[in-house]
Every structure is written in structure tokens, then in C-alpha cells.
N, C-alpha and C positions, 0 to 999 in steps of 0.2 A: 224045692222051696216050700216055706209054710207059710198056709195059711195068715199066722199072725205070729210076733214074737213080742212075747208080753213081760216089759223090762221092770225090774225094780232097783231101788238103787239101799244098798243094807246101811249105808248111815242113812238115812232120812226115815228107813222104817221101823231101824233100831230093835229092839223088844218086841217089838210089834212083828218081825218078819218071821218066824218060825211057824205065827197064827197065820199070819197070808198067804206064808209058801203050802202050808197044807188044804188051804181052801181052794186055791188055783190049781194045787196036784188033783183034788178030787173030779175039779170040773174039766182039769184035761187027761186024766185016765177015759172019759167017754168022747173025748175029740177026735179018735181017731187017725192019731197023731197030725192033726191040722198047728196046733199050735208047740210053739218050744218055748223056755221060760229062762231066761237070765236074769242074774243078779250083779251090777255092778258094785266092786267092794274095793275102798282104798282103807279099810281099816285093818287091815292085817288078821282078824278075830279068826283064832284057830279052830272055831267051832263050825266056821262056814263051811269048810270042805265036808264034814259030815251031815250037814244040812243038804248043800245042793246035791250029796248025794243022794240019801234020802228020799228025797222030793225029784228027783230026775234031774234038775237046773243046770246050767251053764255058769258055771263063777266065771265072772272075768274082772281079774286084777289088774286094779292101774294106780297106780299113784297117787299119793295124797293130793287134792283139786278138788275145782269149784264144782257142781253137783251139775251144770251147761258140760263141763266137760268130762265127768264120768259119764254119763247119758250116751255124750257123742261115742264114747269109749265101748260104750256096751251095743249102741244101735250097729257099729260096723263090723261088731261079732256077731252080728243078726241074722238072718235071712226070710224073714217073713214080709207079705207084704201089706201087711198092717203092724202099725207098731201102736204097741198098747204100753202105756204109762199108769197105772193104779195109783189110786189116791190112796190116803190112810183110812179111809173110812170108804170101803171101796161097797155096799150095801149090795145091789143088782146088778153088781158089774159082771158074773159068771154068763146069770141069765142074758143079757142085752149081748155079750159076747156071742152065748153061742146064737141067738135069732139073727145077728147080724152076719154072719158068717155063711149063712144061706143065700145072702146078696152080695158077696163078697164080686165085687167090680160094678156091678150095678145100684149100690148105693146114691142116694145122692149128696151126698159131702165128700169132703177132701180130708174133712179134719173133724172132729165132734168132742166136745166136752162133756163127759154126764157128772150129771151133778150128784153130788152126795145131798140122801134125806138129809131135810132141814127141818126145826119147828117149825110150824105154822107163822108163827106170829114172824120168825125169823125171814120165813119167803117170801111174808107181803113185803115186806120190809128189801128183801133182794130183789123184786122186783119192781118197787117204786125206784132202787138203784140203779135198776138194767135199763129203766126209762131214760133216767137221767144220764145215763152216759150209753155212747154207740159200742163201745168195746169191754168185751164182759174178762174181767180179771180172774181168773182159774184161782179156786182156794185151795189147800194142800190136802183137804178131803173129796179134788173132783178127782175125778179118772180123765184121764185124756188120751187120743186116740186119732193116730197119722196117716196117712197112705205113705209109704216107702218113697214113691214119686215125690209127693210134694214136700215130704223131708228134705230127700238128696236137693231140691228145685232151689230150697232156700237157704242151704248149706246147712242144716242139721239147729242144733241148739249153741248160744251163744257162748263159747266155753270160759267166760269169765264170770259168769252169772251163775249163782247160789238159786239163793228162793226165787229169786222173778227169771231161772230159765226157763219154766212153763208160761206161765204169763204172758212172759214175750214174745216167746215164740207162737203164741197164738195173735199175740197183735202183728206180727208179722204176715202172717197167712192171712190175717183181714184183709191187712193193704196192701197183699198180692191180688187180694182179690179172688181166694181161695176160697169154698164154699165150705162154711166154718157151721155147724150146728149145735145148740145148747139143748140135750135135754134129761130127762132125770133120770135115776137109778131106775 
């Protein structure tokens, strides 16, 4: 089993995934083979197969659907236990990977959101937000980040759900009662 299996999903990262996938190969040619790297794809894009070769990756094709249930699609092609979701603006997510992987069971969360840098003016602003409400909404530039357990626990991500299957699945894990952490790149 690995370490962590760290999913992307090639429509949501579009144009963008070819820059991701070579960032994540660099920082896992020195992991020691702790981590594996999937990409869920329902776009048929003939170009993928020479990508995740390239890059080492796992394609796994499933059908055109909601982006809750490509996720599910790819996490049970998985076998790590940590499952890592990247954001599009994934900034210190290599780093925070690999220091956290040293406590890999002794962490103390279930679930952790890192946030993507933000401008200044933007964070006070996010966190006069985070004030005002108890449950922090995942934006498409966080990274997100599960323990296998408390995936399976709450039955994976919601497979009718688009943009708010991250989202939700984090207000889920709140009101498990899952010990959910927010913090930055």
C-alpha cells in the first residue's frame, strides 16, 4: 500500500494538467515510491495516455459524470492511505506533502484543507469570513486531503455533485465530527 494516492481529475484541470502532472512527478521521483498519482478522465483526450505515461500516472477512465463521481471512480483505483485532491493553484502543496508524510498516522487530523496563497487584502477578508461562519467552504485553488478511513467512513464523495463535491464533503466530515484542519500552502 502507499503512502498517499494523490488524484486529479483532467477536466477540472484542463490545460493546466500537463504543468501539474510534471510538478508532482518531480516531487515524487524522491518519495521513494511512497506515493502513486492518478488521473481521473472522462474526456476521451488521446493525448492522455502519453501523458500519464510520461509522468508515471494511473489513468483511469470512466464515463462522462459529475466530478463527486469521477473522484469516487478514481479513489477506488487507489491504494494509498492518504488521499490527496490538489487544487489548481496547488503553491506548497509538494512541500507540506512531503513533511507530513513523516507523521503519517500520527497526525492530528482526519481531513485538512491547505489553503492556496491568497493576497493580503484577500485573507483578512477570508478570515473575517471564516468568523462569520463555523464551516469553511474549499475554493478550487485549495488542495484537500483525506485519510482512506474516514473517506470509506462516510461513503466517499457525493456522485451527483460537480463543483461543491469538495465542499461538501468537507461539511460532512465536520458533522461527523471528523477533526478537519485549515491551513496554508
Amino acid at each position: 500500500m502507499y503512502a498517499s494516492s494523490i488524484l486529479l481529475d483532467a477536466r477540472s484541470f484542463g490545460a493546466q494538467l500537463p504543468r501539474q502532472l510534471d510538478s508532482l512527478h518531480r516531487v515524487m521521483r524522491y518519495g521513494e515510491g511512497k506515493h502513486e498519482l492518478l488521473v481521473a478522465d472522462d474526456t476521451g483526450d488521446h493525448r492522455l495516455p502519453g501523458l500519464a505515461c510520461r509522468f508515471g500516472v494511473t489513468l483511469v477512465s470512466c464515463r462522462p459524470c459529475p466530478l463527486g463521481e469521477r473522484l469516487n471512480v478514481a479513489v477506488a483505483a487507489s491504494h494509498g492511505e492518504l488521499l490527496l485532491f490538489p487544487g489548481l493553484g496547488q503553491g506548497g502543496f509538494p512541500r507540506w506533502l512531503s513533511s507530513q508524510l513523516g507523521v503519517l498516522g500520527r497526525q492530528e487530523w482526519d481531513a485538512v484543507v491547505l489553503q492556496a496563497r491568497r493576497q493580503s487584502a484577500l485573507m483578512r477578508l477570508m478570515r473575517l469570513m471564516r468568523l462569520l461562519s463555523r464551516l469553511h467552504r474549499a475554493s478550487p485553488t485549495d488542495t484537500f486531503c483525506v485519510t482512506r478511513d474516514w473517506f470509506d467512513r462516510i461513503g466517499g464523495f457525493d456522485p451527483v455533485l460537480e463543483h461543491d463535491a469538495l465542499p461538501e464533503l468537507i461539511e460532512r466530515l465536520q458533522a461527523c465530527q471528523a477533526r478537519v484542519s485549515i491551513e496554508r500552502a
